[in-house]
C-alpha positions in Angstrom: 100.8 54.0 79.3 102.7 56.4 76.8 100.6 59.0 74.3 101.8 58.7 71.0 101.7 62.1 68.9 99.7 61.5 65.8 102.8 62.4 63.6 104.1 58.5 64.6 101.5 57.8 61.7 103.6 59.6 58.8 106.3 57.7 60.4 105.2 53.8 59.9 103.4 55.1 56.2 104.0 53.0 53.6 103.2 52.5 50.0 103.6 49.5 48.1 102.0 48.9 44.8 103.1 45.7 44.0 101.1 45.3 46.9 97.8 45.7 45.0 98.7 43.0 41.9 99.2 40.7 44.5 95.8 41.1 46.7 93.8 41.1 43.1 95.3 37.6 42.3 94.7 36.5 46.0 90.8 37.6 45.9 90.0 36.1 42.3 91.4 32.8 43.8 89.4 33.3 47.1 86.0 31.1 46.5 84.8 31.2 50.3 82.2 33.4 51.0 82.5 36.2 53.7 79.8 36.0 56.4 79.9 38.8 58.8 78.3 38.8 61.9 77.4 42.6 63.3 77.1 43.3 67.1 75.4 46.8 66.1 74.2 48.3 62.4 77.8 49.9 62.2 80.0 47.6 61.2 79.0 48.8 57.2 81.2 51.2 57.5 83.4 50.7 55.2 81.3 49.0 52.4 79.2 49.4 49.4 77.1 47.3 47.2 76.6 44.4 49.9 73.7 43.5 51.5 72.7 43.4 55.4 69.7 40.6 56.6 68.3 41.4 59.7 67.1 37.7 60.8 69.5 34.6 60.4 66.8 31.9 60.0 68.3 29.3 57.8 66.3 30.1 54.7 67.4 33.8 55.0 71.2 32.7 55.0 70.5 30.1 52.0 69.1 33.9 50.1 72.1 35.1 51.3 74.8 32.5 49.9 72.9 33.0 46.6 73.2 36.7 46.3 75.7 37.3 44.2 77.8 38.8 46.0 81.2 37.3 47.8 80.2 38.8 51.1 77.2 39.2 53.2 76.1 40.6 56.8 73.9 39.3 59.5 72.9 42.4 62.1 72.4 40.5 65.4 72.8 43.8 67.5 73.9 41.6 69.9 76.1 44.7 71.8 72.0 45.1 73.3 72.0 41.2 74.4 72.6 39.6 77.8 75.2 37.1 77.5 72.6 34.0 77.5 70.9 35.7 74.8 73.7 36.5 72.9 74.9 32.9 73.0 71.4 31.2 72.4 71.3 33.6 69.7 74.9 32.8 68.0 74.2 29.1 68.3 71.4 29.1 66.4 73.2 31.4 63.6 75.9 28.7 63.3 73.9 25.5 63.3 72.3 27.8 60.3 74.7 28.8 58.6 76.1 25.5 58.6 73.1 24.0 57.1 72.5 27.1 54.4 76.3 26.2 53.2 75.5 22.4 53.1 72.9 23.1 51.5 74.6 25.6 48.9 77.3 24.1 48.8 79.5 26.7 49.7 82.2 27.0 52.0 82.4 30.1 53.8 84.7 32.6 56.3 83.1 34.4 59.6 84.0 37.6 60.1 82.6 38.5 63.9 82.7 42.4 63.5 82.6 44.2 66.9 83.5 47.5 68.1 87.1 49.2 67.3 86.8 50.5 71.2 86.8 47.1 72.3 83.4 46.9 74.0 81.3 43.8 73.2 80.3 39.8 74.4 83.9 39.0 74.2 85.1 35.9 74.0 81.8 34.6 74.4 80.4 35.1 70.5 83.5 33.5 69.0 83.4 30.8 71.6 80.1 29.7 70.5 80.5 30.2 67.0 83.8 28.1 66.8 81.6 25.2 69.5 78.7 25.2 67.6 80.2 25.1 64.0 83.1 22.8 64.5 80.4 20.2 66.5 78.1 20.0 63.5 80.7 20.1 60.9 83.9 19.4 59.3 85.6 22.7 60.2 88.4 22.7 62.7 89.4 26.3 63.4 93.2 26.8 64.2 92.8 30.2 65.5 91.3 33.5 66.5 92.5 36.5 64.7 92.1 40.1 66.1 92.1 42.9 64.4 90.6 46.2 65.9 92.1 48.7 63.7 89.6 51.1 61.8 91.5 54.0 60.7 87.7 56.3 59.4 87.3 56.3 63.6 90.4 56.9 64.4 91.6 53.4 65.8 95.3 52.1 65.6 97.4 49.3 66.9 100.8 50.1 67.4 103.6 47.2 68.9 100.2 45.5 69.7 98.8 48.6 71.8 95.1 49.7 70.7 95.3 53.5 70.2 92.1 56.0 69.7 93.2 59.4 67.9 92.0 62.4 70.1 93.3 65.7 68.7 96.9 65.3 67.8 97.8 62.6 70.2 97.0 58.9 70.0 95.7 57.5 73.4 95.6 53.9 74.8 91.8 52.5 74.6 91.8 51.6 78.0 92.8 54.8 79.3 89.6 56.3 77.3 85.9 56.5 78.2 84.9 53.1 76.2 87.3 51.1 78.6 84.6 52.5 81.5 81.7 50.8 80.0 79.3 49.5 82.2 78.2 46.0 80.6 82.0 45.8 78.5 84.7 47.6 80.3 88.0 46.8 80.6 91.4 47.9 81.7 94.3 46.8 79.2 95.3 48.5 76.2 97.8 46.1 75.2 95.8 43.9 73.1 97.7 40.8 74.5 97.2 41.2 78.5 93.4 42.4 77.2 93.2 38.7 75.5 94.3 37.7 78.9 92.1 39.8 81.0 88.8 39.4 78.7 89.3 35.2 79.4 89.8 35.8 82.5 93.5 34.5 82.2 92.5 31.1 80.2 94.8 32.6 77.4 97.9 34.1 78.6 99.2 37.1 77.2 102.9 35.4 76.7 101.0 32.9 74.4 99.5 35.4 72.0 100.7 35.6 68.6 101.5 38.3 67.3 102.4 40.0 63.7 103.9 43.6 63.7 104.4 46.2 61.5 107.4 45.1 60.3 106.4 42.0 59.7 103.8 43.3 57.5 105.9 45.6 55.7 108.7 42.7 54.9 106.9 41.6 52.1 107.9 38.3 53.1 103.9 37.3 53.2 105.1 33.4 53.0 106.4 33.9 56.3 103.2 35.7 57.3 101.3 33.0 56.7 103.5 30.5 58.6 102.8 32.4 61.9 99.4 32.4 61.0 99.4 28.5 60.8 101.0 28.1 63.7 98.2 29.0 65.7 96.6 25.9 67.1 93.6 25.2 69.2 91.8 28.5 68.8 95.0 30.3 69.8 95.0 34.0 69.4 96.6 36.5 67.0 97.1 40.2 67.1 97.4 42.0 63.6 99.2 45.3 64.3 98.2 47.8 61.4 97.8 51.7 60.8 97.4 51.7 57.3 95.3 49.8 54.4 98.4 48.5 52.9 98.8 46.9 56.5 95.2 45.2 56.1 96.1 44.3 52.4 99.8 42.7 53.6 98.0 40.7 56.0 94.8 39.8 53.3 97.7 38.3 51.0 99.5 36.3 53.8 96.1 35.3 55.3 94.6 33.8 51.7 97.8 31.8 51.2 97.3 30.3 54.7 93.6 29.5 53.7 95.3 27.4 51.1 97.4 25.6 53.3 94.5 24.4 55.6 94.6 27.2 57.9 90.6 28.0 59.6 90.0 30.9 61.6 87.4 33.2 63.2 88.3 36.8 62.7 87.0 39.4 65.5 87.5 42.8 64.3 86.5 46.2 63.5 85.0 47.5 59.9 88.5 47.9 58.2 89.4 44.7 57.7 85.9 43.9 56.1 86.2 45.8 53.2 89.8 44.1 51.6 88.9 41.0 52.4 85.5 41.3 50.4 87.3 42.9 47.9 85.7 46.4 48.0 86.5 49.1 46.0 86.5 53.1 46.6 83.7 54.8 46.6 83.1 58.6 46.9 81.1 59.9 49.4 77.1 60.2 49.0 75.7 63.2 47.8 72.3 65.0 48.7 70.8 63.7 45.0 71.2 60.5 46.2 69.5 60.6 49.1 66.9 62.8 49.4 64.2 62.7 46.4 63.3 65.7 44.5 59.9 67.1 45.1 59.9 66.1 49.0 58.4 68.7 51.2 58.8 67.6 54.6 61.6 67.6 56.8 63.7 64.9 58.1 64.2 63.7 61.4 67.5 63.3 63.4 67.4 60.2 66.7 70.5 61.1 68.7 70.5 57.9 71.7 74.2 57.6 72.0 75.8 59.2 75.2 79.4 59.0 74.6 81.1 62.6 74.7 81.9 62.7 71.0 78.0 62.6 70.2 77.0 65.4 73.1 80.1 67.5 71.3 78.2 66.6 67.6 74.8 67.4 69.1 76.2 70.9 70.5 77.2 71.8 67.1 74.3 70.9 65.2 72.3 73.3 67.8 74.5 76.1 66.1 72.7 75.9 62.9 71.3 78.4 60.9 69.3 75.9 59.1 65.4 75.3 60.6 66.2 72.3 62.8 64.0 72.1 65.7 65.5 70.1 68.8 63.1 68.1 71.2 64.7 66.4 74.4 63.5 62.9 75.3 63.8 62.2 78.8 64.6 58.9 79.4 64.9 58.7 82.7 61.0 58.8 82.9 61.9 55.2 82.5 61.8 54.9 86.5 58.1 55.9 86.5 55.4 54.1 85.6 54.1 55.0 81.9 56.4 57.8 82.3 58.0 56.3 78.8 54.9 56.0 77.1 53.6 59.2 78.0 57.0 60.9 76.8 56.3 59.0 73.2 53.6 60.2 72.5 54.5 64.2 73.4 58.1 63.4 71.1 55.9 62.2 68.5 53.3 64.8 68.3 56.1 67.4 67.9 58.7 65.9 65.6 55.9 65.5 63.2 54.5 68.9 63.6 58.2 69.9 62.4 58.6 67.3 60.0 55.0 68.2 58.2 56.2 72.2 58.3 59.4 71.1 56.0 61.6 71.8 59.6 64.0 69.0 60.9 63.2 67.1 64.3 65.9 66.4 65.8 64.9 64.3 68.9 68.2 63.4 71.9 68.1 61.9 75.1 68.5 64.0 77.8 72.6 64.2 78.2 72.7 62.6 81.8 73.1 59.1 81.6 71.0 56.8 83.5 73.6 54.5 84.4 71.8 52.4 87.8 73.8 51.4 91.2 74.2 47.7 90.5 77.4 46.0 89.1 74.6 43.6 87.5 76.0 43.6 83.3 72.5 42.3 82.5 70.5 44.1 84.3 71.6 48.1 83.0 71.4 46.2 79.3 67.8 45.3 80.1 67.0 49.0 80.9 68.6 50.4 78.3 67.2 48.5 76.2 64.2 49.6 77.6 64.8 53.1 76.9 65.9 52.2 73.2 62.3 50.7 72.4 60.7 53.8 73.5 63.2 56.2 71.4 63.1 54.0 68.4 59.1 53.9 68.7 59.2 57.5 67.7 60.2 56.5 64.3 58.1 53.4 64.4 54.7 55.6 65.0 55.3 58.1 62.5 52.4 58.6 60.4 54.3 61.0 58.0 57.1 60.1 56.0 60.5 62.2 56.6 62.4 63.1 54.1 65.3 61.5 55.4 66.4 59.7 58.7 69.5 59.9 60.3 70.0 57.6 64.1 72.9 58.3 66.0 74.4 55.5 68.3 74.9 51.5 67.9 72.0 50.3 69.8 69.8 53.0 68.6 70.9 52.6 65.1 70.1 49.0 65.2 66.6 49.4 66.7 65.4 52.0 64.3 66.2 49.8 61.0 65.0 46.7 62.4 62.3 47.5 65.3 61.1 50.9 63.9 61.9 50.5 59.9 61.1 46.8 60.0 63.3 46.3 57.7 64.4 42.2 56.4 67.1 43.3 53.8 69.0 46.8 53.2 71.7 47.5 50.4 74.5 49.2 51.8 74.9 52.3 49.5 77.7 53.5 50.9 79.2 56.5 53.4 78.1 60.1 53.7 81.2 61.0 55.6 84.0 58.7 56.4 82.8 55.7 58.7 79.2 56.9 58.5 77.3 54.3 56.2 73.9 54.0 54.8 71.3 51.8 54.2 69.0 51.6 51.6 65.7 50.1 52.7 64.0 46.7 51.4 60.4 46.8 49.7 59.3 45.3 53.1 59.5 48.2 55.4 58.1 51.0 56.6 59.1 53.1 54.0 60.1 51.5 51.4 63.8 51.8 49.1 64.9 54.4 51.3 68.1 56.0 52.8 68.6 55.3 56.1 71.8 56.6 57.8 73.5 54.7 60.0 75.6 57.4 62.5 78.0 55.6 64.9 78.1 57.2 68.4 81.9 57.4 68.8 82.6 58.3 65.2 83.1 61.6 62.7 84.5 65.1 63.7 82.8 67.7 65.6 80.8 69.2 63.0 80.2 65.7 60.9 76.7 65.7 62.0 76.0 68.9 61.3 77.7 69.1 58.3 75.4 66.0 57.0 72.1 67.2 58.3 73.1 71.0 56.2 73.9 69.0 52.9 70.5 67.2 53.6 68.3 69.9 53.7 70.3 72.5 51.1 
């Protein structure tokens, strides 16, 4: 399939600001509230001033409807599931949220929020959502939106092709390393033949609707909305975008369609999150707000992610003048017995030695996958998963508190705010770079109120992690 040079961006640019009188009277008439359910920590990426809950029991999600606020997220790191327990798990969080809404009496929108590489339990979480939710209530969902754009990583869908940026050209997703996945991989980057090829050719690519660039650009949001009603029966719809004005267009059109009776699960990447939930701008965080003054000791770094773009990250980081002190976890000591444990506890008794000398720990996986000889989904998420418990541990048996954390990759990410941090409820304070968010912890965790960032493995330039961990410790 064809490379696009980056330039084709410029090209399709637009700039509308009627655009953004329209979306305003749109959200103030939008009384649903946003629920969105997160495969993996990152899908924050584009938000502030929200909250995340880390367990969807059905007195969590009535807290939730309450909070104030006219979106929420539930992290069910379900990218580190097996497909039974990813569907036990998103039956249960439907049958609840159904009941916390009853019970609130307020009518809400899912959002399931996925990765803008494609990889995830696709079609199963939507499929059980839209089962579970429409057999214990009144909702009826017409259809399936996707939309996998996410412009902070790079992420674009062009004439219904999923693009990743890489340098100056724009490359089909399946032509890139996330299509090779072991448990998610796929082979189409057309987003209508992938509909096809991810159901296994229950939906047919020819039956796919679809709204284009130009569509979005019309103005003609009316019409928008028809196409988007047309849907029927779950039937699925492709938003093409490379732009937020594309995302508000398609915001505008989607509200009126609301109106009109229209129900839909949306499957998407962060982007799409943050105009629907009516999010503002926010700069970037600074040092003062997330480090406190009069802290002595150094942070700690967890690097678990394997994909290229972290290994590059991690190679610049080890060019630092600053005092950061690398420590390799081996995780293939996995295949011995106690071989994890006993790597633990040597990672543990040097990243605090660091940490207490005011040095940053910065503790990887060793750069060779363990990927095993088996075509068995389940059975390399079981031993990564594995693995993950044993690398998160490190932050869970800490006995000294860094001055600041940073975890790099989805699963790992995930484990360390919720296994390691124990944490029930985190504010989103916002990005320290573009598409790298972070938590603020809840009064119930480990260490208590605060920032936590959240570093997505296939996100940020070369030297973003580097740059990060220098502001941190200037």
């Amino acid at each position: 399939m064809k490379h696009l040079p980056i330039s084709v961006l410029k090209e399709f640019s637009s700039n509308n600001i009627s655009l953004e009188s329209l979306l305003l009277k749109e959200l103030d008439s939008f009384k649903q509230k946003i629920v969105v359910l997160d495969d993996d920590p990152t899908g924050i990426q584009t938000v502030h001033g929200v909250y995340v809950y880390t367990d969807w029991s059905e007195d969590t999600l009535r807290r939730a409807f309450t909070d104030g606020n006219r979106m929420f997220f539930i992290l069910t790191n379900s990218r580190s599931m097996t497909e039974e327990e990813t569907a036990s798990a998103h039956r249960e969080i439907a049958r609840n949220l159904a009941a916390a809404a009853k019970a609130t009496k307020q009518d809400y929108l899912i959002i399931s929020r996925s990765d803008s590489t494609l990889r995830g339990h696709y079609p199963l979480e939507t499929e059980i959502l839209r089962e579970e939710t429409e057999s214990i209530s009144k909702k009826r969902f017409t259809g399936e939106i996707i939309y996998p754009f996410f412009p902070e990583g790079g992420r674009y869908t062009i004439e219904n092709v999923h693009y990743m940026q890489d340098g100056d050209f724009l490359v089909p997703v399946g032509e890139t390393e996330f299509a090779k996945d072991k448990s998610f991989g796929y082979s189409s980057s057309d987003l209508t033949l992938w509909c096809e090829e991810k159901t296994r050719g229950k939906v047919k690519a020819k039956d796919v609707v679809c709204i284009s660039l130009s569509e979005l650009r019309s103005a003609d949001y009316d019409e928008i909305a028809e196409k988007l009603l047309s849907a029927q029966n779950f039937e699925k719809i492709i938003v093409n975008s490379i732009s937020y004005d594309d995302i508000k267009a398609f915001t505008v059109a989607f509200f009126r369609a609301l109106k009109q009776g229209g129900e839909f699960i949306i499957r998407s990447a962060a982007a799409v999150t943050k105009v629907l939930g009516g999010v503002a701008d926010k700069p970037l965080l600074l040092k003062n707000e997330l480090v406190a003054k009069g802290i002595s000791n150094g942070g700690i770094v967890l690097i678990g992610s394997h994909v290229n773009k972290t290994t590059v990250q991690l190679a610049q980081l080890k060019k630092s003048p600053y005092p950061v002190r690398f420590i390799e976890f081996d995780q293939h000591l996995v295949l011995q017995e106690g071989g994890l444990e006993n790597e633990v506890a040597r990672v543990i008794s040097l990243a605090e030695e660091q940490v207490l000398n005011g040095k940053t720990a910065v503790v990887y996986t060793r750069r060779e996958r363990l990927d095993l000889s088996t075509d068995e989904k389940d059975k390399q998420l079981k031993i990564s998963t594995e693995i993950s418990d044993a690398l998160t541990s490190v932050i869970g048996k800490l006995s000294v508190q860094p001055a600041f954390i940073i975890a790099k990759g989805g699963i790992t990410s995930s484990d360390v705010g919720v296994k390691a941090l124990r944490v029930k409820r985190a504010e989103v304070l916002g990005q320290v770079r573009p598409g790298i968010p972070v938590w603020k912890t809840g009064e119930e965790s480990k260490f208590p109120n605060m920032p936590y960032i959240i570093f997505p493995g296939n996100v940020g330039t070369e030297d973003d992690l580097r740059t990060i961990v220098e502001m941190l410790m200037d």
